[in-house]
C-alpha positions in Angstrom: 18.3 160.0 -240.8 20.8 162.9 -241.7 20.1 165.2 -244.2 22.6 165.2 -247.1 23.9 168.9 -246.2 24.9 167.9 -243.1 27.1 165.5 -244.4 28.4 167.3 -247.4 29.2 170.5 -245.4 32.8 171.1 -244.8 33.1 171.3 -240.5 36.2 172.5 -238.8 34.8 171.9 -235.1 31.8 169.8 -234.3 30.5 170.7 -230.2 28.6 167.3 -229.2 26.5 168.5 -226.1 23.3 166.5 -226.7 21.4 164.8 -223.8 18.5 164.1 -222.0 17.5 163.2 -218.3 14.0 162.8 -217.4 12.5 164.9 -215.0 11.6 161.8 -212.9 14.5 159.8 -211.0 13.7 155.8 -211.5 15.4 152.7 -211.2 16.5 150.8 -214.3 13.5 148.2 -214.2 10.9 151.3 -213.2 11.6 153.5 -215.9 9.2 153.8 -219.1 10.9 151.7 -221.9 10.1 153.7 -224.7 12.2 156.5 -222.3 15.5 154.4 -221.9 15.5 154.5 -226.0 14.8 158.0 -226.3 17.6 158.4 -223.5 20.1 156.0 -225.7 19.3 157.0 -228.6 19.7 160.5 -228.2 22.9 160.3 -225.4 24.6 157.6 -227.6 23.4 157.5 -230.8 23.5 161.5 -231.8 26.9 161.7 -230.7 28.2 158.5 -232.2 26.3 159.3 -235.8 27.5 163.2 -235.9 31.1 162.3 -235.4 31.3 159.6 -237.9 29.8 162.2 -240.5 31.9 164.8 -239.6 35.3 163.1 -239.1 36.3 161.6 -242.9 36.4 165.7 -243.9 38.7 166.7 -240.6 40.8 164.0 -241.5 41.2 164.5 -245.4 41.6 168.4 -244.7 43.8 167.3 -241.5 41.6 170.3 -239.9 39.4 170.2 -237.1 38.1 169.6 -233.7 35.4 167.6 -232.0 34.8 168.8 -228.3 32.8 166.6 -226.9 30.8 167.8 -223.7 29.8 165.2 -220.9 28.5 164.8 -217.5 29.8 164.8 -213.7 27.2 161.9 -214.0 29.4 159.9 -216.1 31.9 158.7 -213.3 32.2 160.1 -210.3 30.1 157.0 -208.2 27.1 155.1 -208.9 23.7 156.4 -209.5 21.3 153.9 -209.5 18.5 156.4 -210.2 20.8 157.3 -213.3 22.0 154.4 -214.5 21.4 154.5 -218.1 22.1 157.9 -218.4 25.4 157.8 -216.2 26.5 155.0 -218.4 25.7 157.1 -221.7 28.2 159.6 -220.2 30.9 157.3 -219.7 30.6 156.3 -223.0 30.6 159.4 -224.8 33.7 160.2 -222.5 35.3 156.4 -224.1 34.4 157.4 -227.6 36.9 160.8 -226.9 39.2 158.9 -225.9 39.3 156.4 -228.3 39.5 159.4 -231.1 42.7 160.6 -229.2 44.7 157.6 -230.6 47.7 158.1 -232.7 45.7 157.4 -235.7 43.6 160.0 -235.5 45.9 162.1 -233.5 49.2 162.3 -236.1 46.1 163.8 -238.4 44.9 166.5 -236.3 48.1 167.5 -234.5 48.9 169.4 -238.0 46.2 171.7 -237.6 47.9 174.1 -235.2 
């Protein structure tokens, strides 16, 4: 799905601020089901897929950052008319998180 020179470039910071939102407001069970995969695959799948490709580099050069950009959507209450896409939020907001553990962190923290 990538091209090669995407994954073979060297990348010091990698700015993940992909997303959709429909310009219609629907309930989970109303919306178009070819849209909910666009939404997931594109709020989920882009961000998951571009971090794995850049990430092995930052951590052999010990270099690097990955900011990733979110949503007010992703936890402040529930939005029923935003449900899939709320959820995509929180869970590119998880996947930061779980990049911040010592693993990954005792890698990076040499970079300053």
């Amino acid at each position: 799905m990538f091209s090669s020179k995407i994954v073979n470039e060297s990348w010091f910071v990698l700015v993940n601020n992909v997303g959709i939102i429909g310009d219609d407001l629907w309930y989970m069970t109303e919306a178009k089901e070819s849209y909910l995969w666009d939404e997931m695959n594109i709020n989920i799948a882009a961000v998951t897929m571009l971090t794995r490709i850049v990430l092995p580099g930052m951590l052999r050069r010990h270099r690097g950052a990955i900011v990733n950009i979110s949503s007010i959507a992703g936890g402040i209450k529930p939005l029923p008319l935003l449900a899939v896409y709320s959820a995509s939020k929180v869970r590119t907001e998880t996947q930061a998180a779980n990049l911040g553990n010592p693993r990954y962190f005792e890698l990076f923290k040499k970079c300053d």
